[in-house]
N, C-alpha and C positions, 0 to 999 in steps of 0.2 A: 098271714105270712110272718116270719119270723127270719129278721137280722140278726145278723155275728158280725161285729167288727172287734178286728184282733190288733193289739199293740205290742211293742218292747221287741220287736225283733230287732235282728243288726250284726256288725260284725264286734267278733271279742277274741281274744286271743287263747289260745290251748289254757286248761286249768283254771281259765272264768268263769262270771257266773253271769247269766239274764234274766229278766225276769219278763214273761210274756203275760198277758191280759186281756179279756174278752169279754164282752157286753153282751148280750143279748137283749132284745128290743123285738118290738111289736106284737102281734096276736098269742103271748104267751103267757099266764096268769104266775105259775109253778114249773120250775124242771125237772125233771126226773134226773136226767141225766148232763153232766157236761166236761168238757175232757177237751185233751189233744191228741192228734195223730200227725206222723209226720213222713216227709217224700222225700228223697235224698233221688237224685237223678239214674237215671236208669233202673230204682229199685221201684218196689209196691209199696203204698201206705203202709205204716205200722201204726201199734197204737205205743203211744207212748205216759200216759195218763189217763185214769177216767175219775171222777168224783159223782159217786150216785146221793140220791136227798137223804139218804137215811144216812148217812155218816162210811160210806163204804165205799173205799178208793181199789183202784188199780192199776200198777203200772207194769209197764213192758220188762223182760229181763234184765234188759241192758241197765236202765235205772240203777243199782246197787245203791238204793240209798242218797243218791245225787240229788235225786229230783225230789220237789214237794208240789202235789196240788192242794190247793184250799181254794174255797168257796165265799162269795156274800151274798147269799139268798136273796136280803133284800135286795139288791143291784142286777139279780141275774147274771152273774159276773162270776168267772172262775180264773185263777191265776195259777202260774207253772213257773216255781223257783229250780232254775237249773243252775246245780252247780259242779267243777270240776270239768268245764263241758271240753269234749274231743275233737278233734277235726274231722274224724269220721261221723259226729253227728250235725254238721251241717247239711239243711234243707230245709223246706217249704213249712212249717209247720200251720197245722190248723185247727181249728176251733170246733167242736162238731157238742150238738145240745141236741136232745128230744124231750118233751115233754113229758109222753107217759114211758111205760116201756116196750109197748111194742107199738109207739109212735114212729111216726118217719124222722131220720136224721135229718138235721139240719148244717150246714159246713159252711164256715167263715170263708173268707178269701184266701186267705193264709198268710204267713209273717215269715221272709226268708232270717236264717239263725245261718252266719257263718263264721264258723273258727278257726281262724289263721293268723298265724304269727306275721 
């Protein structure tokens, strides 16, 4: 089995920056994969991040540059520097890791992000 515990969420006001953080723990040697996605109320998850092990990220459209994910492998640990952030991107955000790549996801709890003045 395989934990996510996610940190740095909170409220910041329009044109802030947070910075979110996630662990990963237990029955997992190496990740393949690990990233954010996020819920904003009445909509569908999006992705908004991923960092795969070979050096290859990807993020959502809306990112323009705002966001950074990076990685410490040895910690299992991937972090999500959001900056310039909007009010429209407040919501749930979550943690999501798989091992190989056509492993099963795994999702944090999630860390509410709200932006408002």
């Amino acid at each position: 089995q395989v934990q996510l515990v996610e940190s740095g969420g909170g409220l910041v006001q329009p044109g802030g920056s947070l910075r979110l953080s996630c662990a990963a723990s237990g029955s997992i040697f190496s990740i393949y994969l690990m990233g954010w996605y996020r819920q904003a109320p009445g909509k569908q998850r999006e992705l908004v991040a991923v960092s795969i092990s070979d050096g290859t990220t990807n993020y959502g459209d809306f990112v323009k540059g705002r966001f950074t994910i990076s990685r410490e492998n040895a910690k299992n640990t991937v972090y999500l520097q959001m900056n310039s952030l909007k009010p429209e991107e407040t919501a749930v955000y979550y943690c999501i890791a798989q091992a190989t790549l056509a492993g099963r996801s795994y999702w944090g709890q999630g860390t509410q992000v709200t932006v408002s003045s």
